[in-house]
FIVODREN-59620 format. One line per 2 residues: number of its first residue (from 1); for each residue x, y, z of C-alpha. Coordinates in Angstrom, 2 decimals, padded with zeros to 5 digits. Layout:
NUM) X:Y:Z ~ ...
END
This chain:
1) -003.80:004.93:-003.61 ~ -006.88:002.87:-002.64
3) -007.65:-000.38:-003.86 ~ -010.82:000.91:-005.71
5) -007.96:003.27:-008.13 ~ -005.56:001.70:-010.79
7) -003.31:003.63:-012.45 ~ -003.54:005.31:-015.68
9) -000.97:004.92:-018.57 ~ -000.45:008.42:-020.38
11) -002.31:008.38:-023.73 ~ -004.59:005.52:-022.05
13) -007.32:005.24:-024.79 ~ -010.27:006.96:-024.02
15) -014.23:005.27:-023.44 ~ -012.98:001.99:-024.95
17) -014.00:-000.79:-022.29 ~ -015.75:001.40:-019.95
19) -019.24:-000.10:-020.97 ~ -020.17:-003.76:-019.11
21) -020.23:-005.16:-022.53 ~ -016.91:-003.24:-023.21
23) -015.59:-004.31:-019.54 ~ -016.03:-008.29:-020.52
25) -014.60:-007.77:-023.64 ~ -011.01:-006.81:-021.93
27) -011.67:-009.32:-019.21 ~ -011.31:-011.64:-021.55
29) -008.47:-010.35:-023.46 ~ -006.92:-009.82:-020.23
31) -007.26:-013.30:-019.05 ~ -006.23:-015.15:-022.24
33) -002.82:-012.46:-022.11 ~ -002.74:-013.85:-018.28
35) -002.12:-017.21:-019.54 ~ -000.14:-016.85:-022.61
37) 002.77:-014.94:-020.99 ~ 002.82:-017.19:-017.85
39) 003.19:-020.25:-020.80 ~ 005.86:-018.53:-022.94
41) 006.54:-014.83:-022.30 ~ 005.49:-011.74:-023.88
43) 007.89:-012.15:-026.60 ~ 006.66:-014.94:-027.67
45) 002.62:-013.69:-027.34 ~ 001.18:-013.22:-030.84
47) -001.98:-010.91:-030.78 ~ -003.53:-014.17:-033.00
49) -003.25:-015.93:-030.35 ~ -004.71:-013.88:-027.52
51) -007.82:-013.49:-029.60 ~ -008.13:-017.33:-030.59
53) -008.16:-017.79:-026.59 ~ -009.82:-014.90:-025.92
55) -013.01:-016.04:-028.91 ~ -012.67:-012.34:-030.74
57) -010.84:-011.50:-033.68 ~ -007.50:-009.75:-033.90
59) -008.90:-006.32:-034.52 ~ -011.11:-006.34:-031.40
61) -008.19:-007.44:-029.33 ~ -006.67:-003.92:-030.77
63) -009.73:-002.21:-030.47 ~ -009.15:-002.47:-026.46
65) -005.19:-002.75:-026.30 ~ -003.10:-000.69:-029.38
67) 000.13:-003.15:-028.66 ~ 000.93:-006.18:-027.36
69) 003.30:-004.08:-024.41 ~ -000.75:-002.10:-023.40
71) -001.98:-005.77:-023.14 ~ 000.90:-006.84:-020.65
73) 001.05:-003.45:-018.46 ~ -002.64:-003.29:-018.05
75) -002.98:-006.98:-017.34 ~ -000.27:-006.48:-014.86
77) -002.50:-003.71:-013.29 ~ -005.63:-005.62:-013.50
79) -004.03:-008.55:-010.96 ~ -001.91:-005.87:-009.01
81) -005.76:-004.17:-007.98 ~ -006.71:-007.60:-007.45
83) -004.07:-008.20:-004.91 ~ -004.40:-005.23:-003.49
85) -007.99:-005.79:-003.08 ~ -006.63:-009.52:-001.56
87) -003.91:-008.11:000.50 ~ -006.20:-005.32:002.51
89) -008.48:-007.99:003.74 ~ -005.62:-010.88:004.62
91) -003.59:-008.60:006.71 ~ -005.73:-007.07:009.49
93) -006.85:-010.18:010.11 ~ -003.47:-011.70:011.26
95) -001.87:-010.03:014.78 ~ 000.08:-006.50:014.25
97) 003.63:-006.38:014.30 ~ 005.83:-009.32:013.34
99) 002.65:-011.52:012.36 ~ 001.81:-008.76:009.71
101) 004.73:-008.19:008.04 ~ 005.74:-012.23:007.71
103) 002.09:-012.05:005.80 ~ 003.49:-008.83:004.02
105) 006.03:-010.86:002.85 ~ 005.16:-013.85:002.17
107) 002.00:-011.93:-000.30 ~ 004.85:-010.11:-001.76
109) 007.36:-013.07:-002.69 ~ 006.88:-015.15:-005.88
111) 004.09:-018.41:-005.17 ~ 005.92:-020.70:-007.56
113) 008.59:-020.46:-010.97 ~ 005.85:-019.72:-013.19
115) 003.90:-016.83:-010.72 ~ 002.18:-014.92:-013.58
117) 002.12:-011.53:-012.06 ~ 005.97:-012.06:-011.47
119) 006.18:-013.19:-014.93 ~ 005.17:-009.48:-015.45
121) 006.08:-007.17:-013.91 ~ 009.97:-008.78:-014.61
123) 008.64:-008.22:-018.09 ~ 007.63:-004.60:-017.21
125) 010.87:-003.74:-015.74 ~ 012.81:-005.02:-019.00
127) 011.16:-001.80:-020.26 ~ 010.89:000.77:-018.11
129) 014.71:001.89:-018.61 ~ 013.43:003.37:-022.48
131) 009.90:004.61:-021.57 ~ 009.38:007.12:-018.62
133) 005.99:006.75:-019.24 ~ 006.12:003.10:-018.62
135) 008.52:003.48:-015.22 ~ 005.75:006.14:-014.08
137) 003.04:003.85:-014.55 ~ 005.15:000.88:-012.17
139) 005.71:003.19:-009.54 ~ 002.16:003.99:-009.59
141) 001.92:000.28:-009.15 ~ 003.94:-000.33:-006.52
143) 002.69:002.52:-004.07 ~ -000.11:000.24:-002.82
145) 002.43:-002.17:-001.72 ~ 004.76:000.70:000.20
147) 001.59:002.45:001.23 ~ 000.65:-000.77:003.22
149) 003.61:-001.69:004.41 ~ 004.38:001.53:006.12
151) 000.99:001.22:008.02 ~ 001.99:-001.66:009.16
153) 005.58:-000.47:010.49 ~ 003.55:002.56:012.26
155) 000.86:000.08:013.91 ~ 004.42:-001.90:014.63
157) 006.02:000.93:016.21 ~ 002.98:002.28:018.41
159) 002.25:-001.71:020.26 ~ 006.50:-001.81:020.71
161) 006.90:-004.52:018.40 ~ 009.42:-002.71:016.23
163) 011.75:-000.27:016.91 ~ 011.35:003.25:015.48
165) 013.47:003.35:012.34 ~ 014.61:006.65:010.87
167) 013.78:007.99:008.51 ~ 010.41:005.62:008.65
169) 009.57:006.59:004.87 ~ 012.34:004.96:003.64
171) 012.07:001.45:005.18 ~ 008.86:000.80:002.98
173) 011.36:001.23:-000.48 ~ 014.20:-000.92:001.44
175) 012.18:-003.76:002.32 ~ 010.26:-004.20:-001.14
177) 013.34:-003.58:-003.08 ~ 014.73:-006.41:-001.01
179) 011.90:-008.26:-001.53 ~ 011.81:-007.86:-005.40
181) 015.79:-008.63:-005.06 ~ 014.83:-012.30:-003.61
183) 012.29:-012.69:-005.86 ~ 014.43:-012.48:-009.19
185) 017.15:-014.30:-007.47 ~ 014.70:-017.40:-007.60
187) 012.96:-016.77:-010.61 ~ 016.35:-016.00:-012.56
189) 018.99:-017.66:-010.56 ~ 018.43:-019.79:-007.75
191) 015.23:-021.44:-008.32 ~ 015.92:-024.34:-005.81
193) 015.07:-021.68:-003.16 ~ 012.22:-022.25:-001.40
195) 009.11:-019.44:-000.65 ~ 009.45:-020.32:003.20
197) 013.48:-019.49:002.36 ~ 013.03:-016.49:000.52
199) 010.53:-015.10:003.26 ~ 012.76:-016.08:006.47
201) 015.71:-014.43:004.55 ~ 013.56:-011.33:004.61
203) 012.24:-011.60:008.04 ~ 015.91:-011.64:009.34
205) 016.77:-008.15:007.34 ~ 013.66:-006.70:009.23
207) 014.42:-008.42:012.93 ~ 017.88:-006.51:012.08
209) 016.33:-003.01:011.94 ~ 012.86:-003.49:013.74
211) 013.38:-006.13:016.65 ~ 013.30:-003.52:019.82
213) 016.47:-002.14:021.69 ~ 016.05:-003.72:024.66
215) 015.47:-007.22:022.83 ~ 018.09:-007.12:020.67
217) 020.68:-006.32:023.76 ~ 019.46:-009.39:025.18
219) 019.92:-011.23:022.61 ~ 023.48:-010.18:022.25
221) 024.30:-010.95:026.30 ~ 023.03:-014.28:025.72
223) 026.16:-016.86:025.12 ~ 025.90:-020.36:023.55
225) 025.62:-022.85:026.45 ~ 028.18:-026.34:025.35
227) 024.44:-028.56:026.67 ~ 022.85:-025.99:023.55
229) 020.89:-023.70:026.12 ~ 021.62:-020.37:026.35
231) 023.09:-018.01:029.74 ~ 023.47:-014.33:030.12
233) 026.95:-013.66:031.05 ~ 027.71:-014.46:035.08
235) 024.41:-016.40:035.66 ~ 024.94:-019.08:037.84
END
């Protein structure tokens, strides 16, 4: 998917929005939604509200959005193309290989406790389980994200930085599920963990699979020195 496409929920409602006047109208519901769910959670978002902050009325909040769970999934896809938009102009500007994917990651990983678009699309997940229409639409979501990441495992690959990893498809949907795994385990759990923590973490389950053969056997022939530097094996 390109960054100029966003998905499309099913039964997505029809010209509303598509004129510029139309356009700032949702921008505007969109960014007073942005707010209100990073300050108390979907839950707790009343549609009042959104158009108090938003300077419309309720009805032409619903004009645009027909529920409060449209407002959060295409907010969530508004910033998603935004980062995506973000993200493709960041990374080839940092070195290819391990350079790239510390960016990946550290774009990926939650900013802070209260990231909105983390905020979301934990929201999102709470109900994708009961709507397939809803889990279609996050996959959708999250194939920018893979898409980029296996370009930069190929680029990776081809200047010997990484190792080839087999299959190479699947890598992409190993690494951002680990990546979404650390993320909750901050925003839900552990939120004492640091982003420079949750990113080395990462980095180390990559080095694992990627770092090249011949690197990673001398790294394992290398023994702890007592003075703290490291030998190979029967070096003098």
């Amino acid at each position: 998917m390109s960054s100029g496409q966003q998905p499309v929920l099913a039964g997505a409602i029809g010209s509303r929005g598509r004129t510029a006047a139309g356009r700032r109208g949702r921008d505007r519901i969109m960014n007073a939604s942005l707010d209100l769910i990073t300050e108390v959670g979907i839950d707790q978002v009343r549609v009042a509200e959104i158009a108090r902050r938003a300077g419309m009325s309720s009805g032409q909040v619903m004009y645009y959005f027909r529920s409060k769970e449209r407002i959060l999934l295409e907010t969530l896809s508004w910033r998603e193309h935004e980062e995506t938009a973000h993200r493709r102009l960041a990374l080839p500007a940092v070195a290819a290989g391990w350079p790239r994917l510390r960016l990946f990651a550290d774009l990926y990983l939650p900013t802070s406790l209260t990231d909105p678009v983390w905020i979301m699309w934990m929201e999102a997940w709470a109900r994708a389980p009961h709507d397939n229409d809803v889990s279609d639409f996050l996959d959708q979501l999250m194939r920018p994200w893979r898409d980029d990441l296996a370009e930069i495992v190929d680029e990776g690959i081809a200047e010997r930085a990484f190792r080839p990893v087999r299959p190479v498809e699947s890598f992409p949907v190993r690494f951002c599920a680990m990546l979404d795994g650390l993320s909750v385990l901050r925003l839900r759990q552990m939120p004492d963990l640091t982003a420079d923590e949750l990113t080395e973490m990462a980095m180390q389950s990559a080095r694992a699979e990627l770092t090249p053969q011949e690197q990673a056997s001398g790294k394992n022939n290398r023994v702890a020195h007592p003075t703290g530097v490291e030998e190979r094996p029967g070096a003098s």
